[in-house]
N, C-alpha and C positions, 0 to 999 in steps of 0.2 A: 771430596776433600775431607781431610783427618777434621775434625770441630775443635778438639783440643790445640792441634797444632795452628789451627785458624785465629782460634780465642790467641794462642802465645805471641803471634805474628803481629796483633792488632793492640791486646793488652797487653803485652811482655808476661813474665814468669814471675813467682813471685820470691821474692828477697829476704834480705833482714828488715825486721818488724814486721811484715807481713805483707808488705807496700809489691806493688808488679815494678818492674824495672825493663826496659828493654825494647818495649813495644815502640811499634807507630806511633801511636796518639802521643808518646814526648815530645815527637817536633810536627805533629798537627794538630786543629783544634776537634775536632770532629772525623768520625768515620769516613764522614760524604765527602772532606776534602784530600783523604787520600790517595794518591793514585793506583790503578787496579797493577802500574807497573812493579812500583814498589811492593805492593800486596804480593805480589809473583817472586818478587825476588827476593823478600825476607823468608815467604811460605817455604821457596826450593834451597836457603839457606839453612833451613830445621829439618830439610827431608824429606818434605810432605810428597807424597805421591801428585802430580800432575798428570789430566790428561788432553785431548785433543781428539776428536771425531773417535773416542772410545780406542784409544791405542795412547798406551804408556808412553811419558816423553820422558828423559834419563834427564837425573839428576841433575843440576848446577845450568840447565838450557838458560835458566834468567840469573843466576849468580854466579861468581866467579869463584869458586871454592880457591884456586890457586892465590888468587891475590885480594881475595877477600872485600869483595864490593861485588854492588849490581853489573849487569852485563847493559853496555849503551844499546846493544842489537841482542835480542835473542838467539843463540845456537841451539835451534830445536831438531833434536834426534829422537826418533822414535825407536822403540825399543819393541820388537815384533819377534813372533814364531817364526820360521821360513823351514819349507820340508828340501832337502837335499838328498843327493844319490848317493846310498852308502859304497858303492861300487859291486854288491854282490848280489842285484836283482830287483834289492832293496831301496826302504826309506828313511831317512830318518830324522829326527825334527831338531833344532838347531835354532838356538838365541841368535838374534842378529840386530844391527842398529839400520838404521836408514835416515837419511839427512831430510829436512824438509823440502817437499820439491822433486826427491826422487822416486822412482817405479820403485814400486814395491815388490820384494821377492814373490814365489809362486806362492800359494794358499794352500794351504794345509786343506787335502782332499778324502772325502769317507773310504773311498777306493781304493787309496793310496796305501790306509794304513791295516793289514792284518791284524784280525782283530783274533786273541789266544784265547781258545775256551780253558775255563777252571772247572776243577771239581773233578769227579770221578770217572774216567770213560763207561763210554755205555756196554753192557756186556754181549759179546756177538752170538748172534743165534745160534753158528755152530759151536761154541764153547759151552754156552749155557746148553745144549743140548746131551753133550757128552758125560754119564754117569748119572743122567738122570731118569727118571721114569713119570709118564705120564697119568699113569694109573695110581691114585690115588689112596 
């Protein structure tokens, strides 16, 4: 979690005079009595990255961007790699969402992906051979 965007969620932003405006704590007394739903749903209203078993969940899963309030049910979509067939023999790797609940696209595999050497090729014996002399 972002810290800044955590502090903004919890203490609001700050304002004219210098005062924070915004947060939680205007309509709770304390941290402890806020709930971790709300924390979820201000946090994904400022943007904050959210995850889940280390795989991105997309934006607005706890808020409603569209009509601007909390969501009463979470819409968690995950936001994954998935490797797909280019159609020419090939691989190629591709954003994809997946809903909670469902199989997961294939996994991205070391096999799968040709890996391009950089740099210089190496020079072939017969070439480096050609015009030169061993003799010193």
């Amino acid at each position: 979690m972002n810290a800044d965007k955590l502090h903004r969620t919890i203490y609001g932003s700050i304002g004219a005079g210098g005062k924070l405006y915004g947060g939680l704590l205007e309509k709770h007394n304390s941290v402890e009595e806020i709930p971790a739903a709300e924390i979820l749903a201000r946090y994904d209203q400022l943007g904050g990255l959210i995850t889940k078993d280390n795989r991105k969940i997309k934006t607005g899963a706890f808020y409603d961007l569209e009509h601007k309030k909390p969501r009463e049910k979470p819409e968690i979509v995950y936001l994954v790699r998935a490797v797909e067939d280019d159609g020419e023999g090939g691989v190629r790797v591709v954003n994809a969402e997946v809903k909670d609940g469902e199989a997961l696209p294939m996994e991205l595999k070391a096999k799968a992906v040709k890996k391009v050497k950089r740099g210089r090729p190496k020079k072939d014996a017969a070439k480096s051979s050609e015009g030169e002399t061993l003799e010193g």
